[in-house]
N, CA, C and O atoms as CSV, one atom per row, in Angstrom:
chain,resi,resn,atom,element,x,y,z
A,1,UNK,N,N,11.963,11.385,-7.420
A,1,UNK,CA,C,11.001,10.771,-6.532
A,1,UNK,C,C,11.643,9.550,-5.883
A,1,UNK,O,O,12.371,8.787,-6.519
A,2,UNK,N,N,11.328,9.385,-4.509
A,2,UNK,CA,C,11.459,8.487,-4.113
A,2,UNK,C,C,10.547,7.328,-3.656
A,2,UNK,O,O,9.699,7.516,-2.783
A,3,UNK,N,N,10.733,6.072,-4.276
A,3,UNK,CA,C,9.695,5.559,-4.032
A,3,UNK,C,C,10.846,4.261,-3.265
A,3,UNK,O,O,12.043,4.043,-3.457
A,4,UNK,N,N,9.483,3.373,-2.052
A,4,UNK,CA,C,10.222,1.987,-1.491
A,4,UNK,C,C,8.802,1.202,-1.687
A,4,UNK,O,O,7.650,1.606,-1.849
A,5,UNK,N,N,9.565,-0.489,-1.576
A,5,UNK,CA,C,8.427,-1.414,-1.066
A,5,UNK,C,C,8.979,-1.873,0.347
A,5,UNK,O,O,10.069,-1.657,0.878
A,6,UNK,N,N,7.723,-2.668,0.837
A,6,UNK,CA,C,7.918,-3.524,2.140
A,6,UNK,C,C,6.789,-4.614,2.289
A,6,UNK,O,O,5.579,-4.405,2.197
A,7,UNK,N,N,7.272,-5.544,2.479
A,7,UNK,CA,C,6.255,-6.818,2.912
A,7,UNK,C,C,5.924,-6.618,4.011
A,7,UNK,O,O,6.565,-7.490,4.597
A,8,UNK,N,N,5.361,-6.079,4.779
A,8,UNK,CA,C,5.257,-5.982,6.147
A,8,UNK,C,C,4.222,-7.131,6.982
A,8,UNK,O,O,3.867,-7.074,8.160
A,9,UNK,N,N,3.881,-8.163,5.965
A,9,UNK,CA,C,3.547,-9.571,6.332
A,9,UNK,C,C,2.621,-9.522,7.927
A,9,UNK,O,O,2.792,-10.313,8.854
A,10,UNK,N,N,1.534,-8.243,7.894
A,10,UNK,CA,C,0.419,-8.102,9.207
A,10,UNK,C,C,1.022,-6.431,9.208
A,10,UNK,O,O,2.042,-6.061,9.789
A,11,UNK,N,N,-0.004,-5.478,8.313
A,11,UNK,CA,C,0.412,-4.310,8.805
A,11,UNK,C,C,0.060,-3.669,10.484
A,11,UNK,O,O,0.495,-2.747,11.173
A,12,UNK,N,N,-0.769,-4.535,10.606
A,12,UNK,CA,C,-1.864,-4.139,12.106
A,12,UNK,C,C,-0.116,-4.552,13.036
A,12,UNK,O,O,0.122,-3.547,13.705
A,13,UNK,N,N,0.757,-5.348,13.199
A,13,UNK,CA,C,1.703,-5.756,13.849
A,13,UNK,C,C,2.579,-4.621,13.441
A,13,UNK,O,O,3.289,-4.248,14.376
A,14,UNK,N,N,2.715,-4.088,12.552
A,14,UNK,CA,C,4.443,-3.270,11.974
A,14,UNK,C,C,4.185,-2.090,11.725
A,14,UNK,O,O,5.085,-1.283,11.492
A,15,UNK,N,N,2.615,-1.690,11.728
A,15,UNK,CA,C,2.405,0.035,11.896
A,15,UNK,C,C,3.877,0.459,12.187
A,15,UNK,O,O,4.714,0.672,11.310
A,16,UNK,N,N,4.077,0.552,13.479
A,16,UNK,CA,C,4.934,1.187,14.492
A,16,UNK,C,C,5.916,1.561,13.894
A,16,UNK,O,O,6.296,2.730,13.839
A,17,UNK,N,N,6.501,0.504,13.317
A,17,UNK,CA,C,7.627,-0.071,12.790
A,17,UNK,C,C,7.556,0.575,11.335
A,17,UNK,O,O,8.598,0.990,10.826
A,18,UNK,N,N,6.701,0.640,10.857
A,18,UNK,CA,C,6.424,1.431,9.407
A,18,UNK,C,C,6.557,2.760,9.386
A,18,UNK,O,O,7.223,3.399,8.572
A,19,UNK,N,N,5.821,3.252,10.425
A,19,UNK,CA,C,5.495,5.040,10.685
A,19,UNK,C,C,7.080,5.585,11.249
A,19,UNK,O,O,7.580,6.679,10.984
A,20,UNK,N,N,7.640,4.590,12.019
A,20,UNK,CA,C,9.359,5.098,11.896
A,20,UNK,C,C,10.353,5.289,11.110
A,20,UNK,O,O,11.319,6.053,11.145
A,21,UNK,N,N,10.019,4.546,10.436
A,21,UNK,CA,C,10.891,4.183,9.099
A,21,UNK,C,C,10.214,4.873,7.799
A,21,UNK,O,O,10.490,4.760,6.605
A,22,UNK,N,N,9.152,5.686,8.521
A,22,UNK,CA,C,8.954,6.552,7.069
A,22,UNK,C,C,9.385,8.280,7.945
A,22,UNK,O,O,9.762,9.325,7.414
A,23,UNK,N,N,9.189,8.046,9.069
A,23,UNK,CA,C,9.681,9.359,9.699
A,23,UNK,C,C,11.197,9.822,9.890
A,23,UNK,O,O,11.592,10.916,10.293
A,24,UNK,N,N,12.022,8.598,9.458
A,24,UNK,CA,C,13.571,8.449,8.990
A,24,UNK,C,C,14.098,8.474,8.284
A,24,UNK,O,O,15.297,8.750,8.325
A,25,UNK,N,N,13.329,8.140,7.088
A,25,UNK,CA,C,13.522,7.857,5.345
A,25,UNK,C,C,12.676,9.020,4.499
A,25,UNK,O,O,13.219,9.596,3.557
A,26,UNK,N,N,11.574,9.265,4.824
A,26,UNK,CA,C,10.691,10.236,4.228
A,26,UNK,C,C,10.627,10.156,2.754
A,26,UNK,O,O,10.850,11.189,2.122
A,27,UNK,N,N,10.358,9.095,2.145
A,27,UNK,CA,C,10.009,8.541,1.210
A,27,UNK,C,C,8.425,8.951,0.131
A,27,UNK,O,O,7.333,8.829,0.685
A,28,UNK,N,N,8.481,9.413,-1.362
A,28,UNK,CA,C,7.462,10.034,-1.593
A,28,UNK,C,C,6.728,8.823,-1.647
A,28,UNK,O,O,5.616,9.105,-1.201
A,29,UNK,N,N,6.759,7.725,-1.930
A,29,UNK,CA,C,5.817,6.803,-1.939
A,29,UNK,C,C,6.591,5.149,-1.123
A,29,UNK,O,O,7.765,4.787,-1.192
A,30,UNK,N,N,5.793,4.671,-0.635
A,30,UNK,CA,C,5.728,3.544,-0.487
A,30,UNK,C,C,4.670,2.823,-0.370
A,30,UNK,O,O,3.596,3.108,0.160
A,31,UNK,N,N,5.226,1.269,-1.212
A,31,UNK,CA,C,4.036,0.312,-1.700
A,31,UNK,C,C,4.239,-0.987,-0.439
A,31,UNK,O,O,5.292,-1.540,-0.123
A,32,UNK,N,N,3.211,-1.163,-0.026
A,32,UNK,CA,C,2.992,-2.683,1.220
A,32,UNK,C,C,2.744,-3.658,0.382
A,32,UNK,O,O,2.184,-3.644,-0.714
A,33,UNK,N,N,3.245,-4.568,1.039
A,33,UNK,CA,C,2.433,-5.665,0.571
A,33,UNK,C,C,1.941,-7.132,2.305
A,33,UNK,O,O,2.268,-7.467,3.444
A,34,UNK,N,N,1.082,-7.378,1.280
A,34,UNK,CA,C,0.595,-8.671,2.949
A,34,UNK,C,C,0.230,-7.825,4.312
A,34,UNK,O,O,0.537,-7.986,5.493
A,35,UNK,N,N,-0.559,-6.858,3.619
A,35,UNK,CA,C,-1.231,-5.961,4.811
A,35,UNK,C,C,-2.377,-6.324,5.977
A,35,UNK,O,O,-2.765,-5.923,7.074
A,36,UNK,N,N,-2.647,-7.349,4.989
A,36,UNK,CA,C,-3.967,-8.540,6.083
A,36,UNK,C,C,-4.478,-7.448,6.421
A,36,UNK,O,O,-3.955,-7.056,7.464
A,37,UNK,N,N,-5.417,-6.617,5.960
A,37,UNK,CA,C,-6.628,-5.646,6.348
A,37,UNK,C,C,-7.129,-5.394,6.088
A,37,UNK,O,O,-6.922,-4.565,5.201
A,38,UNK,N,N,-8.835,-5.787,6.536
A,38,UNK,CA,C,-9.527,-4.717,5.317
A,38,UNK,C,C,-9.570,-3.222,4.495
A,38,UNK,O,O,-8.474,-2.670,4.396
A,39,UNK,N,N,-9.993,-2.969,4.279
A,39,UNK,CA,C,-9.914,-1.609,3.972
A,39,UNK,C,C,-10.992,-0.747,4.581
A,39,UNK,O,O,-11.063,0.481,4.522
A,40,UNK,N,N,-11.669,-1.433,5.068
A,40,UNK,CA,C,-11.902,-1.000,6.202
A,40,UNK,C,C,-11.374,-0.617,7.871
A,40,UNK,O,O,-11.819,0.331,8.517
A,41,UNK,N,N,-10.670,-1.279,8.203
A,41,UNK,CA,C,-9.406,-1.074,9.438
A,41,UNK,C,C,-8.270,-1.154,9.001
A,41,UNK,O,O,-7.543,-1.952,9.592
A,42,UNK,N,N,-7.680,-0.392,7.838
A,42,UNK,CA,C,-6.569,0.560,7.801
A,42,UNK,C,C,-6.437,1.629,8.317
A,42,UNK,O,O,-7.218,2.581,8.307
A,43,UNK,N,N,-5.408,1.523,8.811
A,43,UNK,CA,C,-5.094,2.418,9.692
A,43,UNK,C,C,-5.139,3.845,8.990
A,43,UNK,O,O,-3.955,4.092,8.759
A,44,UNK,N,N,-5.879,4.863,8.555
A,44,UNK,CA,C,-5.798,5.987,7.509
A,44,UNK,C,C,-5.627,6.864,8.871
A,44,UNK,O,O,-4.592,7.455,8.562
A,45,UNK,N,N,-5.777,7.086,9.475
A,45,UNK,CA,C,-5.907,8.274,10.351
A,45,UNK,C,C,-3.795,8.084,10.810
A,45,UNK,O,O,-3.099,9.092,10.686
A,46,UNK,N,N,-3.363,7.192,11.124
A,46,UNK,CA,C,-2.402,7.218,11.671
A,46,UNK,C,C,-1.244,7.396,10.461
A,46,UNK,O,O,-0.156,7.960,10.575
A,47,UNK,N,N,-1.756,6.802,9.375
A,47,UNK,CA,C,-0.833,7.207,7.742
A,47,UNK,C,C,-0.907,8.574,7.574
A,47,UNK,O,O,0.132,9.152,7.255
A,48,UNK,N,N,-2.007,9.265,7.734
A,48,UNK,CA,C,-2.530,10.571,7.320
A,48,UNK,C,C,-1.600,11.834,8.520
A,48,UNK,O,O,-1.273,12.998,8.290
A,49,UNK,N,N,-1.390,10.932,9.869
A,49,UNK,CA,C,-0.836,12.083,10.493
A,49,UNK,C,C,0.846,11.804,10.452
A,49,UNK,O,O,1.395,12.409,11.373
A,50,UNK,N,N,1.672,11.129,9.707
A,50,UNK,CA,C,2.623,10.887,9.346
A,50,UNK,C,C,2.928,11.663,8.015
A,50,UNK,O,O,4.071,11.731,7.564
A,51,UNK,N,N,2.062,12.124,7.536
A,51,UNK,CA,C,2.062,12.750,5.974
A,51,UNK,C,C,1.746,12.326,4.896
A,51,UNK,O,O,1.985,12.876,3.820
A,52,UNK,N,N,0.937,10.879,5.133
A,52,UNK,CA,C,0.752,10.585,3.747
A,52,UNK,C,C,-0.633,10.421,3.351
A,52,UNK,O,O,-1.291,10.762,4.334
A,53,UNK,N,N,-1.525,10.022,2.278
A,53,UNK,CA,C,-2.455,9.314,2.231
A,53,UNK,C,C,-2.342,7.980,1.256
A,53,UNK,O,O,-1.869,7.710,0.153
A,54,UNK,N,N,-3.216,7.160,2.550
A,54,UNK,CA,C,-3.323,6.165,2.005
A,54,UNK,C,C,-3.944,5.083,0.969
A,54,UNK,O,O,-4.994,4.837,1.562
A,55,UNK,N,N,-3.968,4.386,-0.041
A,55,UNK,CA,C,-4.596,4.106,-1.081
A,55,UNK,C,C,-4.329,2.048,-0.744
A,55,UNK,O,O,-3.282,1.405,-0.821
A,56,UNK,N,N,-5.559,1.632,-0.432
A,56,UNK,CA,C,-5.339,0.169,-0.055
A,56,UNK,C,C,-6.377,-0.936,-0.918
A,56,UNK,O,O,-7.458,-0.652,-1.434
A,57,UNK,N,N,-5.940,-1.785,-0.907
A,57,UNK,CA,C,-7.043,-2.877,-1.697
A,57,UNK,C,C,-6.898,-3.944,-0.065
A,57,UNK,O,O,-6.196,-3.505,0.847
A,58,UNK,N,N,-7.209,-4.516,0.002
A,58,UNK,CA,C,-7.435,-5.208,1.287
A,58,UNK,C,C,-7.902,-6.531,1.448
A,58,UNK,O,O,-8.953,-6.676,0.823
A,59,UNK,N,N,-7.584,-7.432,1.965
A,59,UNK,CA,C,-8.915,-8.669,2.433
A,59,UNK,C,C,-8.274,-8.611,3.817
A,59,UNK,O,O,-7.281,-7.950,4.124
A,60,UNK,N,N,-9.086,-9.506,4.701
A,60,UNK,CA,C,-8.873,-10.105,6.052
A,60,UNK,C,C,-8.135,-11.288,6.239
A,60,UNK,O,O,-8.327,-12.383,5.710
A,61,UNK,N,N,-7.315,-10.973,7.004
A,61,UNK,CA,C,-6.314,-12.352,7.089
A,61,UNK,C,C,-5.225,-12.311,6.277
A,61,UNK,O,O,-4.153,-12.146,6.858
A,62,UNK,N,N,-5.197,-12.446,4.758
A,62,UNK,CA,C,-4.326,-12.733,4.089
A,62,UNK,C,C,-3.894,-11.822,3.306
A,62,UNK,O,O,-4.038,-10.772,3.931
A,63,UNK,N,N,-3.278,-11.520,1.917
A,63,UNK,CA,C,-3.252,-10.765,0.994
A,63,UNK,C,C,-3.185,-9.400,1.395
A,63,UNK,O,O,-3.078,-9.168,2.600
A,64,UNK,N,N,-3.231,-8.451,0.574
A,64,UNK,CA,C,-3.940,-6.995,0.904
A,64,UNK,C,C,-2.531,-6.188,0.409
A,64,UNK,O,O,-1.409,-6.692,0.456
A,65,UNK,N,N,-2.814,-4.946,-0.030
A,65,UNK,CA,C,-1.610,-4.717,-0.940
A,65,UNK,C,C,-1.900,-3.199,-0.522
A,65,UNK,O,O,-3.039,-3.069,-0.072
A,66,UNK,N,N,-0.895,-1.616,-0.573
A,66,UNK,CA,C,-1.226,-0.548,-0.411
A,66,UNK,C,C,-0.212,-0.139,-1.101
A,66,UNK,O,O,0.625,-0.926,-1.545
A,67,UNK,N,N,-0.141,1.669,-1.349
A,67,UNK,CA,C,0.511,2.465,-1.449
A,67,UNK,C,C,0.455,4.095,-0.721
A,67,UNK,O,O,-0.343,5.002,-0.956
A,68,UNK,N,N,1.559,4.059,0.184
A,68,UNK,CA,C,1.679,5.318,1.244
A,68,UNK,C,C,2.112,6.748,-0.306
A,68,UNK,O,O,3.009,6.673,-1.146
A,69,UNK,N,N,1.320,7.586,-0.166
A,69,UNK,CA,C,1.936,8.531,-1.214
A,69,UNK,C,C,1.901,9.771,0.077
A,69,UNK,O,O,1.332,9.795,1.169
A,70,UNK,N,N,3.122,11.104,-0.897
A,70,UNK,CA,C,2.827,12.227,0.028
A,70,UNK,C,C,2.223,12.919,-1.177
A,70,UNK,O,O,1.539,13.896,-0.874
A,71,UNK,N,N,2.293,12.701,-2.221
A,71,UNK,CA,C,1.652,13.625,-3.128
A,71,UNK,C,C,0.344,13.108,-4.193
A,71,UNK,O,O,0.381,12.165,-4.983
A,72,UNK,N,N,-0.543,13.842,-3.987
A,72,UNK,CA,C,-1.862,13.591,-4.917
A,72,UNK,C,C,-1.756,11.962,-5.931
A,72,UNK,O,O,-0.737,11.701,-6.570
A,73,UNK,N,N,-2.745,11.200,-5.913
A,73,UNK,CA,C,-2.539,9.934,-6.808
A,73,UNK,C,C,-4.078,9.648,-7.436
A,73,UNK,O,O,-5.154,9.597,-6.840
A,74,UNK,N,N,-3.819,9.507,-8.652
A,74,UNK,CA,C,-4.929,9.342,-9.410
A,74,UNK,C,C,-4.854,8.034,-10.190
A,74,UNK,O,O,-3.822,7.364,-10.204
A,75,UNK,N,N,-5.844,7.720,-10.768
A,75,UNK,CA,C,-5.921,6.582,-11.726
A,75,UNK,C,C,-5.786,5.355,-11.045
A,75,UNK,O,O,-5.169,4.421,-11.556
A,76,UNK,N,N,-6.676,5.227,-9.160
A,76,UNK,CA,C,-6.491,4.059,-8.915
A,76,UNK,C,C,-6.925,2.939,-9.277
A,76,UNK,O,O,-8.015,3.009,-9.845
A,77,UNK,N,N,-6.508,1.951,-9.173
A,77,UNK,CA,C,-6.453,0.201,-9.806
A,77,UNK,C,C,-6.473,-0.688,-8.742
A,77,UNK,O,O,-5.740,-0.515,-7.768
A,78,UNK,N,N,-7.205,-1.581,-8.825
A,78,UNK,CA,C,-7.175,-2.782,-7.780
A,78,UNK,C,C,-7.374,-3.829,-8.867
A,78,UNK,O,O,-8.222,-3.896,-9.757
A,79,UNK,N,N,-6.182,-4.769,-8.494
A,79,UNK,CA,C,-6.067,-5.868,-9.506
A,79,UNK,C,C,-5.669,-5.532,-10.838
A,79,UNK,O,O,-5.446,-4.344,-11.071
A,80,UNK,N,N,-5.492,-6.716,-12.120
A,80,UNK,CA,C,-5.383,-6.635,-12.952
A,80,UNK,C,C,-7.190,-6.626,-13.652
A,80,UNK,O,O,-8.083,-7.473,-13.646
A,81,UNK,N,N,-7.091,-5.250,-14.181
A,81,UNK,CA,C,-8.115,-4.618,-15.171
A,81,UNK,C,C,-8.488,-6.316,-15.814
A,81,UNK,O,O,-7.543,-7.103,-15.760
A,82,UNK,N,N,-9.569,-6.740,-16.286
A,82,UNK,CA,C,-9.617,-8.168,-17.267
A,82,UNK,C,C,-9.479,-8.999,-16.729
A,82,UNK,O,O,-10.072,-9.952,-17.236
A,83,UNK,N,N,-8.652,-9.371,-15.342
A,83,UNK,CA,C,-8.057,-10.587,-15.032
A,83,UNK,C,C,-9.281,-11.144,-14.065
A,83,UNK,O,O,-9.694,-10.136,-13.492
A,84,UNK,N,N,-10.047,-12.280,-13.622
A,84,UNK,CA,C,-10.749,-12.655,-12.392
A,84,UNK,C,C,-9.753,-12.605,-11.546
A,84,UNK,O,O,-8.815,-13.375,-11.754
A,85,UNK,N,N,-9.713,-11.961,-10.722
A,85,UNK,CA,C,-9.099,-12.600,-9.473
A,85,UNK,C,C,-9.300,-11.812,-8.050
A,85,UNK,O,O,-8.868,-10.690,-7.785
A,86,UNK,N,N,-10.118,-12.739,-7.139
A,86,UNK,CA,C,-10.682,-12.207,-6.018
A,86,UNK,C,C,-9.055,-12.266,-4.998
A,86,UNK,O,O,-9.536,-12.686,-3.946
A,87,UNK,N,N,-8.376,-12.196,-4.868
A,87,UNK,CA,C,-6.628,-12.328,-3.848
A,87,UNK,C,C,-6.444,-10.301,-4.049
A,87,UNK,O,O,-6.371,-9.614,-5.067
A,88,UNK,N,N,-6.430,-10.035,-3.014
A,88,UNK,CA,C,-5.985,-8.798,-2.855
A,88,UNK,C,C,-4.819,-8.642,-3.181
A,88,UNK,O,O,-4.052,-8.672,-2.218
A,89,UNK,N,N,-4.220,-8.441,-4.433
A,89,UNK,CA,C,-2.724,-8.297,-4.835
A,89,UNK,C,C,-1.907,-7.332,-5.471
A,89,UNK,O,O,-0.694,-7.429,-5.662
A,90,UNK,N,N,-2.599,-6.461,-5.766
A,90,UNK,CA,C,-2.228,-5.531,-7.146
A,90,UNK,C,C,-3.084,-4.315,-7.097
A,90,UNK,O,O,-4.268,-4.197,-7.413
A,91,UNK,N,N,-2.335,-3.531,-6.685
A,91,UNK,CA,C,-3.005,-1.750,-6.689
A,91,UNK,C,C,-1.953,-0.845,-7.427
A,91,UNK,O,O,-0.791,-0.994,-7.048
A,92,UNK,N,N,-2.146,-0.089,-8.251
A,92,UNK,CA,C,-1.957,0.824,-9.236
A,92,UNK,C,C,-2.187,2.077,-9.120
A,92,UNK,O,O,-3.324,2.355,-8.741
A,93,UNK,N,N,-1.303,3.153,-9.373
A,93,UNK,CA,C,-1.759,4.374,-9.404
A,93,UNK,C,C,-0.866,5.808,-10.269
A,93,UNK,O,O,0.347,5.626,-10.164
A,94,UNK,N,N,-0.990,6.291,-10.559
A,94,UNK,CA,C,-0.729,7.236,-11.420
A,94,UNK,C,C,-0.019,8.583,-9.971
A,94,UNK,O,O,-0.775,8.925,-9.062
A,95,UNK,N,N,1.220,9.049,-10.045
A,95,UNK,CA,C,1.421,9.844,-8.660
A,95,UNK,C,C,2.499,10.603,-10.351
A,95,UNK,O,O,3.318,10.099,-11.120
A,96,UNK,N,N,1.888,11.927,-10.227
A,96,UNK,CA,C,2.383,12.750,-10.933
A,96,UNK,C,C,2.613,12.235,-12.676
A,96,UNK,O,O,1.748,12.295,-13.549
A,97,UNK,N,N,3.838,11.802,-12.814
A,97,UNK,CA,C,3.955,11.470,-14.706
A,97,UNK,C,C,4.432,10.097,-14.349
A,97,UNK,O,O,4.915,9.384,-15.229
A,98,UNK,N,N,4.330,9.694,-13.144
A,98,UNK,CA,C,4.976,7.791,-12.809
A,98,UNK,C,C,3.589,7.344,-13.021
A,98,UNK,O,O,2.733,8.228,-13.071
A,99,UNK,N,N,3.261,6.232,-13.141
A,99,UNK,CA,C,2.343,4.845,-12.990
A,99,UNK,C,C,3.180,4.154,-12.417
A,99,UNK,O,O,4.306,3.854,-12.813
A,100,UNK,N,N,2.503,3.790,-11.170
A,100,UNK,CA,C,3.347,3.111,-9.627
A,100,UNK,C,C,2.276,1.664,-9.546
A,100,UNK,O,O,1.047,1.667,-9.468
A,101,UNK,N,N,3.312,0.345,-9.598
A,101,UNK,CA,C,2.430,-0.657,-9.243
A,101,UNK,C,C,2.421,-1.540,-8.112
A,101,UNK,O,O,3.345,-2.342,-7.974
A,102,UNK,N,N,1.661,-1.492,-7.447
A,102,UNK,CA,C,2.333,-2.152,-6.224
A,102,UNK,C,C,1.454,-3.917,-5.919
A,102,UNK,O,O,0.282,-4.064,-5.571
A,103,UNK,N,N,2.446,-5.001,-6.181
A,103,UNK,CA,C,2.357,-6.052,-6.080
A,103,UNK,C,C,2.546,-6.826,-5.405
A,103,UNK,O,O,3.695,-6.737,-4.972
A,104,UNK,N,N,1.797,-7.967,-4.858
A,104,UNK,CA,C,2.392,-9.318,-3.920
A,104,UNK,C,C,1.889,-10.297,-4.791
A,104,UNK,O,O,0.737,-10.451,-5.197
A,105,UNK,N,N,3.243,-11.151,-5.099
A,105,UNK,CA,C,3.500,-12.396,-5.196
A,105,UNK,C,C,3.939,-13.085,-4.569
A,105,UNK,O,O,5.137,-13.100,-4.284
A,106,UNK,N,N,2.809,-14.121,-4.037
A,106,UNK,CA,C,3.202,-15.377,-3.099
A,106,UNK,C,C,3.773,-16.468,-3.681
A,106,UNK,O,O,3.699,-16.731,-4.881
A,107,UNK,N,N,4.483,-17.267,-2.648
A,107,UNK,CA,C,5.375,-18.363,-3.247
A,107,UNK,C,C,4.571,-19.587,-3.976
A,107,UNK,O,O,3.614,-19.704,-3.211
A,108,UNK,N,N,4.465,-20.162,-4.574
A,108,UNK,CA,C,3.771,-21.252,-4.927
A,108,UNK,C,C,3.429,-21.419,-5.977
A,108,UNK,O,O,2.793,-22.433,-6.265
């Protein structure tokens, strides 16, 4: 399996730039981070006709974390299970016999 990350720091800006670089690389998973989107205006229709589906935790403006899979993903996670924390950072998922975590840590 191949899996990548990318900060793409405003996915709404680097779509373009994302959907090329997965149409070059063809990667079974990749994890975003600093997607600034809800999860509501993710882009799913434009992930979906690239080959993948998409799995996002989201806020507006800041934070927001995803994972592009091409194959089936179960056991999704937003955040740490126990932990309070309202920061869109941490999505989890189960893609075949992997547990895939996909994280942003900001500086500070």
């Amino acid at each position: 399996m191949k899996l990548a990350t990318w900060n793409v720091n405003s996915l709404a800006v680097r779509l373009p730039q994302v959907l090329a670089w997965l149409d070059t690389h063809a990667v079974d998973l990749l994890a975003l981070q600093e997607t600034k989107l809800t999860d509501e205006r993710f882009p799913h229709g434009e992930i979906e006709n690239a080959g993948y589906t998409a799995h996002c935790f989201g806020q507006k403006t800041y934070n927001g974390v995803a994972l592009l899979v091409r194959q089936p993903a179960t056991e999704i996670v937003h955040n740490i299970p126990g932990f309070a924390d309202e920061q869109a950072r941490v999505i989890a998922a189960r893609v075949g016999s992997l547990r895939v975590v996909g994280a942003y840590f900001p500086n500070g």
